[in-house]
PANU-719284 format. One record per residue: residue number from 1; y, x, z of N, C-alpha, C, O in turn. Coordinates in Angstrom, 1 decimal. Layout:
<balums>
{seq=NUM, n_y=Y, n_x=X, n_z=Z, ca_y=Y, ca_x=X, ca_z=Z, c_y=Y, c_x=X, c_z=Z, o_y=Y, o_x=X, o_z=Z} $
...
</balums>
This chain:
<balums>
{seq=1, n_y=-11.0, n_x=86.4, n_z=-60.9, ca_y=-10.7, ca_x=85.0, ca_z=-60.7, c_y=-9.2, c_x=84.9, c_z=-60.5, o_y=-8.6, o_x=85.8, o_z=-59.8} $
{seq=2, n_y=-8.6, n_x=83.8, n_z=-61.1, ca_y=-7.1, ca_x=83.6, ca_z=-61.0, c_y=-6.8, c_x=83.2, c_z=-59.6, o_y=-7.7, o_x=82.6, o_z=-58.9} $
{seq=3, n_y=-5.7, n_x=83.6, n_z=-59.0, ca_y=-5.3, ca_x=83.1, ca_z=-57.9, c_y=-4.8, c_x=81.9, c_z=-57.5, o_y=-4.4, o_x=81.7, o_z=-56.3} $
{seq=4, n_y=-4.8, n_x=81.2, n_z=-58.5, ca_y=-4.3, ca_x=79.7, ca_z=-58.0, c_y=-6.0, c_x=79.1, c_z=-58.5, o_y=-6.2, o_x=77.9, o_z=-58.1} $
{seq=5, n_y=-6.8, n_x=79.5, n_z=-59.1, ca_y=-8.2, ca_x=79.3, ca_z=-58.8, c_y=-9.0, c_x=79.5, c_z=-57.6, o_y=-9.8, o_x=78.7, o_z=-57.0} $
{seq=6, n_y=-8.6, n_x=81.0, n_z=-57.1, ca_y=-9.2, ca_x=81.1, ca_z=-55.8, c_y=-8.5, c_x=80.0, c_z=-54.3, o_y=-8.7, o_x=79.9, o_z=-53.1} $
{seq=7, n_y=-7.7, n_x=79.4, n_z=-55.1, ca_y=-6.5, ca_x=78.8, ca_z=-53.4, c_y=-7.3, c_x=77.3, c_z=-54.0, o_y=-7.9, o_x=76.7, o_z=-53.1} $
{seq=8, n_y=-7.4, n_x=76.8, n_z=-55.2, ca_y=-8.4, ca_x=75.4, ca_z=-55.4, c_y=-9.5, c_x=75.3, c_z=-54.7, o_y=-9.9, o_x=74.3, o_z=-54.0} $
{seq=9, n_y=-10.1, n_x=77.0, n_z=-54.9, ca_y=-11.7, ca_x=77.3, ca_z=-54.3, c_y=-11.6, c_x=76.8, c_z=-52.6, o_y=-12.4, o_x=76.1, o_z=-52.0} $
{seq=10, n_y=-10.4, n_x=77.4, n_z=-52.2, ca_y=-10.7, ca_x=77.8, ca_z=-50.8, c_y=-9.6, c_x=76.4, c_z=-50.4, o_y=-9.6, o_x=76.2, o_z=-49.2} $
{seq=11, n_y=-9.0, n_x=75.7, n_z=-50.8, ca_y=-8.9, ca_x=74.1, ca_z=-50.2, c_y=-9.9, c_x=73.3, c_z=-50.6, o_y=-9.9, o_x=72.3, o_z=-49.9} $
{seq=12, n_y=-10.5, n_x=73.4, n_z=-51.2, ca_y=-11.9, ca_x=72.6, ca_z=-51.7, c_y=-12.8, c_x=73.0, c_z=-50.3, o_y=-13.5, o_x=72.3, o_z=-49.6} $
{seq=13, n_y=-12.6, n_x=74.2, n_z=-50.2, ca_y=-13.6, ca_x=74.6, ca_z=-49.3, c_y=-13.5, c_x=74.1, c_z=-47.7, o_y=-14.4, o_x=73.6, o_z=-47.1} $
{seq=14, n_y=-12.0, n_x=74.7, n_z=-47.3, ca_y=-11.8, ca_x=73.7, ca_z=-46.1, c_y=-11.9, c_x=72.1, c_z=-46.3, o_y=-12.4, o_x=71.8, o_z=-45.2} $
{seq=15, n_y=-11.8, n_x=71.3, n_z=-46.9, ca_y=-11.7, ca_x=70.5, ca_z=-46.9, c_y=-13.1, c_x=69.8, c_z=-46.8, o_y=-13.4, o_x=68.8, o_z=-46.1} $
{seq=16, n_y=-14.1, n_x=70.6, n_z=-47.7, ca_y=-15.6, ca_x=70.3, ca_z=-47.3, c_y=-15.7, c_x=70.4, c_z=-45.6, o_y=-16.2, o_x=69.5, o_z=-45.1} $
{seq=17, n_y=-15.3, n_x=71.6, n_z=-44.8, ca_y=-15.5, ca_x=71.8, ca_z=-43.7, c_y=-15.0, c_x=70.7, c_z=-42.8, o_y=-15.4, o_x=70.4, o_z=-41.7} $
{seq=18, n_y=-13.7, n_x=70.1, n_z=-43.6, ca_y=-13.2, ca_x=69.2, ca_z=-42.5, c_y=-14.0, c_x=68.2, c_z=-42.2, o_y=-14.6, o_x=68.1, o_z=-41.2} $
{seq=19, n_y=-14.2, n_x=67.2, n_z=-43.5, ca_y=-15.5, ca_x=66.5, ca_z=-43.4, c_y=-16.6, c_x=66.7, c_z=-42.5, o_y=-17.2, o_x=65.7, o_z=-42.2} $
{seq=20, n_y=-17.0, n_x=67.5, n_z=-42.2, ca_y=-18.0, ca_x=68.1, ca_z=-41.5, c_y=-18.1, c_x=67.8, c_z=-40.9, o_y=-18.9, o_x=67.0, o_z=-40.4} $
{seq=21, n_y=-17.0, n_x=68.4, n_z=-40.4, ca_y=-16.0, ca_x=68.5, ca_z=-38.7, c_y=-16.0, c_x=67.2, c_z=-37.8, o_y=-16.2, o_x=66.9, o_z=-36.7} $
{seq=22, n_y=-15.4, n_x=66.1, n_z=-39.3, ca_y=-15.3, ca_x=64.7, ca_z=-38.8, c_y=-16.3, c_x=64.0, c_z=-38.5, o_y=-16.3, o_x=63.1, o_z=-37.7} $
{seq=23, n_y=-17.4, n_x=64.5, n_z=-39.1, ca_y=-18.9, ca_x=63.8, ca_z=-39.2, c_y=-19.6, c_x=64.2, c_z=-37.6, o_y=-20.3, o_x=63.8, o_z=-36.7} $
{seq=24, n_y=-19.2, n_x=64.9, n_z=-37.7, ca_y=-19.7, ca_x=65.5, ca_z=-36.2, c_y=-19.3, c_x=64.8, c_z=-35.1, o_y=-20.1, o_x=64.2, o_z=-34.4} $
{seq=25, n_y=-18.0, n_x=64.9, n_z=-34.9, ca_y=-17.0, ca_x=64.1, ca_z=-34.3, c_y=-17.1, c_x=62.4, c_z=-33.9, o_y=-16.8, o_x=61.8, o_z=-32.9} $
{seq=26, n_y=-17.7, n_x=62.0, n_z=-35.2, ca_y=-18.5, ca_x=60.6, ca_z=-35.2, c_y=-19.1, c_x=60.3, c_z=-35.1, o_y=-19.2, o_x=59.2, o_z=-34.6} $
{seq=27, n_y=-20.3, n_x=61.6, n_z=-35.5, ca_y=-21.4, ca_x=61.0, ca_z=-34.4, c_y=-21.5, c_x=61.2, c_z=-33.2, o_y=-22.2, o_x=60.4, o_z=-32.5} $
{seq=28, n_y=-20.8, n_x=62.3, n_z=-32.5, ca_y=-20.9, ca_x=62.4, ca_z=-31.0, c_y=-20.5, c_x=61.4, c_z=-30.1, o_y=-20.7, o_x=61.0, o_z=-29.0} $
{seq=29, n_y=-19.6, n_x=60.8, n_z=-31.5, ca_y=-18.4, ca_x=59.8, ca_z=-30.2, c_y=-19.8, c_x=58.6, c_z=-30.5, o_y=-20.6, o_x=58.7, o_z=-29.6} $
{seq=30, n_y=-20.2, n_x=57.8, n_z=-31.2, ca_y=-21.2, ca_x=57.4, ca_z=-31.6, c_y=-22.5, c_x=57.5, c_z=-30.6, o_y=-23.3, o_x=56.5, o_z=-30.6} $
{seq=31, n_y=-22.7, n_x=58.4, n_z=-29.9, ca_y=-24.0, ca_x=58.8, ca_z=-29.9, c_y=-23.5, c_x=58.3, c_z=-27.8, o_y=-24.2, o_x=57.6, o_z=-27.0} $
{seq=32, n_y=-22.1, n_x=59.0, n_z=-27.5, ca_y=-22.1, ca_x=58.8, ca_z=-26.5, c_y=-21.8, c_x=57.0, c_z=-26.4, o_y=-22.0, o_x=56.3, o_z=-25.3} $
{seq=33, n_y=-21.3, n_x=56.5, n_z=-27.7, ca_y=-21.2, ca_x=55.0, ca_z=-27.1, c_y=-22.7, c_x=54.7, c_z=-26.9, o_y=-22.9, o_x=53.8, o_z=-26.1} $
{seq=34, n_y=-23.7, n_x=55.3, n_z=-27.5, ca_y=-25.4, ca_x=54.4, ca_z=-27.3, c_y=-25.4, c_x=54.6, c_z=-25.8, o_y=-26.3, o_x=53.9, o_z=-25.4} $
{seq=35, n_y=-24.7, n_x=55.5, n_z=-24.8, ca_y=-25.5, ca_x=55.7, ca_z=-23.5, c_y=-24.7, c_x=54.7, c_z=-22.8, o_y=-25.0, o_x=54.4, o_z=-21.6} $
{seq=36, n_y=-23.7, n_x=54.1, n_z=-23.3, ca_y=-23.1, ca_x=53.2, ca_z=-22.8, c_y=-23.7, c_x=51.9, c_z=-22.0, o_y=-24.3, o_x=51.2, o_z=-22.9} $
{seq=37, n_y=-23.8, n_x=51.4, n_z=-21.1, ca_y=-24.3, ca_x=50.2, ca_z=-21.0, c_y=-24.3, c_x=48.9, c_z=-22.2, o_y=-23.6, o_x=49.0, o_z=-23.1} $
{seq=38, n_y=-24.9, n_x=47.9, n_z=-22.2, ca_y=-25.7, ca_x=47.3, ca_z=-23.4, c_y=-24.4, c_x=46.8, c_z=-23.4, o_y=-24.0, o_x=46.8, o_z=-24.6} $
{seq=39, n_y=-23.6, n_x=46.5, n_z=-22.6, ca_y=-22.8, ca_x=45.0, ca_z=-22.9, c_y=-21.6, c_x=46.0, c_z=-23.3, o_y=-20.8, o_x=45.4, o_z=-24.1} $
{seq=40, n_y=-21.3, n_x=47.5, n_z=-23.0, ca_y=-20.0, ca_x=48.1, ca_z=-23.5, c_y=-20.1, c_x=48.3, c_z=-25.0, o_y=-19.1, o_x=48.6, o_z=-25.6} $
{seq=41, n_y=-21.3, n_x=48.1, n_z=-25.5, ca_y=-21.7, ca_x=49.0, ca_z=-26.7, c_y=-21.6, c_x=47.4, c_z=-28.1, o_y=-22.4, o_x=46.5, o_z=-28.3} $
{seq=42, n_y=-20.1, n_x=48.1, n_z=-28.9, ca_y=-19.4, ca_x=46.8, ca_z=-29.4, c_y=-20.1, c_x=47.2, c_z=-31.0, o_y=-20.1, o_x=48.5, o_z=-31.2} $
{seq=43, n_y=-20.5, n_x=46.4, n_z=-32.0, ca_y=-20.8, ca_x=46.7, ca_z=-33.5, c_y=-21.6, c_x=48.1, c_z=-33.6, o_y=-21.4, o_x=49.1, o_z=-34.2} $
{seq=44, n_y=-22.7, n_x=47.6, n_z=-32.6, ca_y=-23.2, ca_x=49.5, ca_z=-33.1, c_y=-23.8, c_x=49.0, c_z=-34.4, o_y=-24.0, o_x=50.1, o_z=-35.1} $
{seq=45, n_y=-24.1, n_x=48.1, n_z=-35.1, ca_y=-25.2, ca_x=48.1, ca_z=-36.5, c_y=-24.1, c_x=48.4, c_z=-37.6, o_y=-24.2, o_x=48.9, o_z=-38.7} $
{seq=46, n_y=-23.0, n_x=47.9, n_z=-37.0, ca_y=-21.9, ca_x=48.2, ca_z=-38.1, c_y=-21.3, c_x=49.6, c_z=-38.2, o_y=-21.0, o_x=50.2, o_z=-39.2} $
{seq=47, n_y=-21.2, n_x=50.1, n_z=-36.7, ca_y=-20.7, ca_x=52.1, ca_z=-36.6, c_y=-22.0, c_x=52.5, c_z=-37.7, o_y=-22.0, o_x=52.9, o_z=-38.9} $
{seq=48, n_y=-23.1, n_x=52.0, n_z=-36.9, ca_y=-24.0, ca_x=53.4, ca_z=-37.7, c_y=-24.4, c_x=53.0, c_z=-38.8, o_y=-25.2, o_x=53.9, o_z=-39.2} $
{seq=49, n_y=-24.3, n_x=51.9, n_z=-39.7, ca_y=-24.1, ca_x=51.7, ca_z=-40.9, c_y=-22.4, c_x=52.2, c_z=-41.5, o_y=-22.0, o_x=51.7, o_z=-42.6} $
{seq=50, n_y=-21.7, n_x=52.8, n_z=-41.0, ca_y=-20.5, ca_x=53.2, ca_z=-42.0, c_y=-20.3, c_x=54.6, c_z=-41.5, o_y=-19.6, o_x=55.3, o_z=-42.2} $
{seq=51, n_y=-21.2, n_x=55.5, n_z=-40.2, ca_y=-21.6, ca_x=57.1, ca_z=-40.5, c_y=-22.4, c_x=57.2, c_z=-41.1, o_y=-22.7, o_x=58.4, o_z=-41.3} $
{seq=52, n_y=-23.3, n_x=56.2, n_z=-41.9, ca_y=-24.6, ca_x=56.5, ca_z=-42.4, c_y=-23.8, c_x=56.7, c_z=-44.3, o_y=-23.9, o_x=57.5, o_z=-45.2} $
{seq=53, n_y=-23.2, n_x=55.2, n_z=-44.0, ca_y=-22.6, ca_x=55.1, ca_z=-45.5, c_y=-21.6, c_x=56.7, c_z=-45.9, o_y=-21.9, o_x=57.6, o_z=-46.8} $
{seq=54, n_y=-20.8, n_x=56.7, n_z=-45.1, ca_y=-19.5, ca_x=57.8, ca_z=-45.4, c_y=-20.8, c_x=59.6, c_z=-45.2, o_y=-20.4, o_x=60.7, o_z=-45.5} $
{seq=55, n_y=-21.8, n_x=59.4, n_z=-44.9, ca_y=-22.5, ca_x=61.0, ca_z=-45.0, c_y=-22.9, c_x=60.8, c_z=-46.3, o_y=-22.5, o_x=61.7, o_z=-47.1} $
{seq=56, n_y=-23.6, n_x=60.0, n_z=-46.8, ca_y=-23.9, ca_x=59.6, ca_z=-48.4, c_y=-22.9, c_x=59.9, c_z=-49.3, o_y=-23.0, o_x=60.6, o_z=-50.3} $
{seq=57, n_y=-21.5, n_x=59.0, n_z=-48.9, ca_y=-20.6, ca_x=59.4, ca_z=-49.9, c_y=-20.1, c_x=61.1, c_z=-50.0, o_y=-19.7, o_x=61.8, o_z=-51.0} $
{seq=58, n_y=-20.1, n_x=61.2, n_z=-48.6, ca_y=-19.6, ca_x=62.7, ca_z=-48.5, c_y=-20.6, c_x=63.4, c_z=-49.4, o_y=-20.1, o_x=63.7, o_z=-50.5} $
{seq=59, n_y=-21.7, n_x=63.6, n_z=-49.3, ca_y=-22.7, ca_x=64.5, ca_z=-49.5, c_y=-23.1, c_x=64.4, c_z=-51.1, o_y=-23.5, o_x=65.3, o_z=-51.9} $
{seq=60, n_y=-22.8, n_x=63.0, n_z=-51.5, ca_y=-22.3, ca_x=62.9, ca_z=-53.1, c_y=-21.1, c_x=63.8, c_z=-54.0, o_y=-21.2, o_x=64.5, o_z=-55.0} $
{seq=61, n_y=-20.1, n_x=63.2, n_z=-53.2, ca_y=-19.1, ca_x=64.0, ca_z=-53.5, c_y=-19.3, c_x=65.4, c_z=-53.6, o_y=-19.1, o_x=65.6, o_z=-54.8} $
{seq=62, n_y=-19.8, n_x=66.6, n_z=-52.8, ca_y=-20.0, ca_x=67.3, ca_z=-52.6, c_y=-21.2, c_x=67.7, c_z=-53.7, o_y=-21.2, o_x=68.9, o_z=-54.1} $
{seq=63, n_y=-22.0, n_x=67.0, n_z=-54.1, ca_y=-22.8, ca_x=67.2, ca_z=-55.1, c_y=-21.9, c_x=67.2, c_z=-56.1, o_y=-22.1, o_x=68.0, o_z=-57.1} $
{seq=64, n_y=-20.9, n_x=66.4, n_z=-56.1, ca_y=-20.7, ca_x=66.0, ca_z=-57.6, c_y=-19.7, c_x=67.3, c_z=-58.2, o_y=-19.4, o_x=67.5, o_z=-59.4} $
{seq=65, n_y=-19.1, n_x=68.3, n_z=-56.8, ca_y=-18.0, ca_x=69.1, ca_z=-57.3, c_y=-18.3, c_x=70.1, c_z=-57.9, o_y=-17.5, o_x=70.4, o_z=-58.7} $
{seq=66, n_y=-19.9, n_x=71.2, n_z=-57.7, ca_y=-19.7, ca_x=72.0, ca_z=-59.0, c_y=-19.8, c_x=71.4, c_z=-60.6, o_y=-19.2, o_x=71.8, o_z=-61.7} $
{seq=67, n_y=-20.6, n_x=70.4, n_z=-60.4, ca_y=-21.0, ca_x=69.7, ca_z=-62.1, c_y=-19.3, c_x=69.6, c_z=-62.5, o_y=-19.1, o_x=70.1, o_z=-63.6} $
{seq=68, n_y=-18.5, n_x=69.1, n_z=-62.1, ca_y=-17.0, ca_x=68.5, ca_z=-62.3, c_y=-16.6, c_x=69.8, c_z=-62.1, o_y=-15.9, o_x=69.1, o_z=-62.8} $
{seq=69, n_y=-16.4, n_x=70.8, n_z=-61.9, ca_y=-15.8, ca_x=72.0, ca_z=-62.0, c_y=-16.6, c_x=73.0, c_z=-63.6, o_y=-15.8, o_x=73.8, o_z=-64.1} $
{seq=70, n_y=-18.0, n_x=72.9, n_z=-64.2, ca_y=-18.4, ca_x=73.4, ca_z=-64.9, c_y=-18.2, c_x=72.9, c_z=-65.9, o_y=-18.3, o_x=73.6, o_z=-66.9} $
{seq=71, n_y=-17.7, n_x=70.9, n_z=-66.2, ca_y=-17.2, ca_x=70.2, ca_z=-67.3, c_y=-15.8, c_x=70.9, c_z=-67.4, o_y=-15.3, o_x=71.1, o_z=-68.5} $
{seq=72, n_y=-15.0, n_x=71.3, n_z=-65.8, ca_y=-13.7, ca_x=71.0, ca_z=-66.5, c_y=-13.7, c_x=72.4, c_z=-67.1, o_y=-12.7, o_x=72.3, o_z=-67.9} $
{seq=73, n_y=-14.3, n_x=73.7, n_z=-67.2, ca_y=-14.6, ca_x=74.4, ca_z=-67.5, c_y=-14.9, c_x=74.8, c_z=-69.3, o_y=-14.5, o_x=75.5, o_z=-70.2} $
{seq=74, n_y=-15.9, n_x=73.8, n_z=-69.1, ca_y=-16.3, ca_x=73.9, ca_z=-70.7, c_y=-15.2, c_x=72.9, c_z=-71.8, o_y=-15.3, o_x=72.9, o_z=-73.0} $
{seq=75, n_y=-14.1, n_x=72.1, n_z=-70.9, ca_y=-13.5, ca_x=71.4, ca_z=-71.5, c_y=-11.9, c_x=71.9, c_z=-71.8, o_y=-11.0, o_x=71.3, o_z=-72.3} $
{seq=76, n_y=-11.9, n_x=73.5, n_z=-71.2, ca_y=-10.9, ca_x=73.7, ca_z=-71.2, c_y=-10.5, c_x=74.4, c_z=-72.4, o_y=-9.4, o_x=75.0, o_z=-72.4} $
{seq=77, n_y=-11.3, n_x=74.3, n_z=-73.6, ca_y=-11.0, ca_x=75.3, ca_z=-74.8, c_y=-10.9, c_x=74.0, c_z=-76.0, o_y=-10.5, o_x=74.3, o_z=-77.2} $
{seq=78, n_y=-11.2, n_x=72.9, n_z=-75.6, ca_y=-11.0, ca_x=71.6, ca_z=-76.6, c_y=-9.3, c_x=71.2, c_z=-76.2, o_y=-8.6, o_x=71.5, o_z=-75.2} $
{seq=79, n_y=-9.0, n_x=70.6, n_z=-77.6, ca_y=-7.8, ca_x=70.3, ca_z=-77.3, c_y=-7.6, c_x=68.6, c_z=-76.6, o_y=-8.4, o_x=67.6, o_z=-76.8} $
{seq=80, n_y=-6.7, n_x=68.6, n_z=-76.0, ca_y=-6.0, ca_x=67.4, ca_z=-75.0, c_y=-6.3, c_x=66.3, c_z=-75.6, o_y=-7.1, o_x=65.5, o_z=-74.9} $
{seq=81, n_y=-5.8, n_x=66.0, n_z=-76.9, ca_y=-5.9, ca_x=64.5, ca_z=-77.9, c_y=-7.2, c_x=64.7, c_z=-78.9, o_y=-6.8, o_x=65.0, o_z=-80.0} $
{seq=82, n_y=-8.1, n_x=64.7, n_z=-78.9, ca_y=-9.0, ca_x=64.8, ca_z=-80.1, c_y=-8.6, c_x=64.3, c_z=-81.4, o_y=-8.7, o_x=64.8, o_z=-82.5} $
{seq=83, n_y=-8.0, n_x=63.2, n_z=-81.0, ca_y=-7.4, ca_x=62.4, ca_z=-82.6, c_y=-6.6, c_x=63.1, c_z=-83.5, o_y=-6.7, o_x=63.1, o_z=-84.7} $
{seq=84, n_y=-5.6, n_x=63.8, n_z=-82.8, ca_y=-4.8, ca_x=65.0, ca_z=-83.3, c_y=-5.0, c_x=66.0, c_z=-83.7, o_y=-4.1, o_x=66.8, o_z=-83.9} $
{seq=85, n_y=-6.4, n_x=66.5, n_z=-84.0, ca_y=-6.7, ca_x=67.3, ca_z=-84.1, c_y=-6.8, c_x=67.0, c_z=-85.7, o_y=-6.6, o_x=68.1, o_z=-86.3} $
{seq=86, n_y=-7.1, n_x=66.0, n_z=-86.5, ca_y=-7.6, ca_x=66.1, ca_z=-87.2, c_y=-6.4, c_x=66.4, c_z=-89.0, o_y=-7.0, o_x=66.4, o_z=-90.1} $
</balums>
């Protein structure tokens, strides 16, 4: 594997973890606003509708990165402009 492929691999890769990281982060802080008393605890329908949204997106994304790495793959031996080719 090329080395400026392996440094893609491995910032793709932290960067999955950071996400992670953050999700965790959100929900704890999240979890500790629920023990909050009723009247401290501000837009909870709306927090946990936008950790619920952003884990979906994350976890799409995340699906979507080998398929988009195996196009860009098979698209790397066609040429740039199709039209020009001809």
């Amino acid at each position: 594997m090329a080395p400026e492929a392996l440094d893609s691999d491995f910032r793709y890769r932290l960067a999955r973890k950071n996400v992670h990281i953050a999700f965790a982060n959100l929900g704890q802080a999240f979890q500790r606003m629920m023990l909050e008393p009723k009247a401290q605890q501000k837009f909870v329908p709306e927090l946990n509708d936008l950790l619920i949204r952003s884990h979906v997106l994350a976890s799409q994304i995340t699906a979507a990165g080998p398929f988009l790495q195996s196009v860009g793959k098979s698209l790397r031996g066609m040429p740039r402009n199709p039209c020009s080719a001809r």
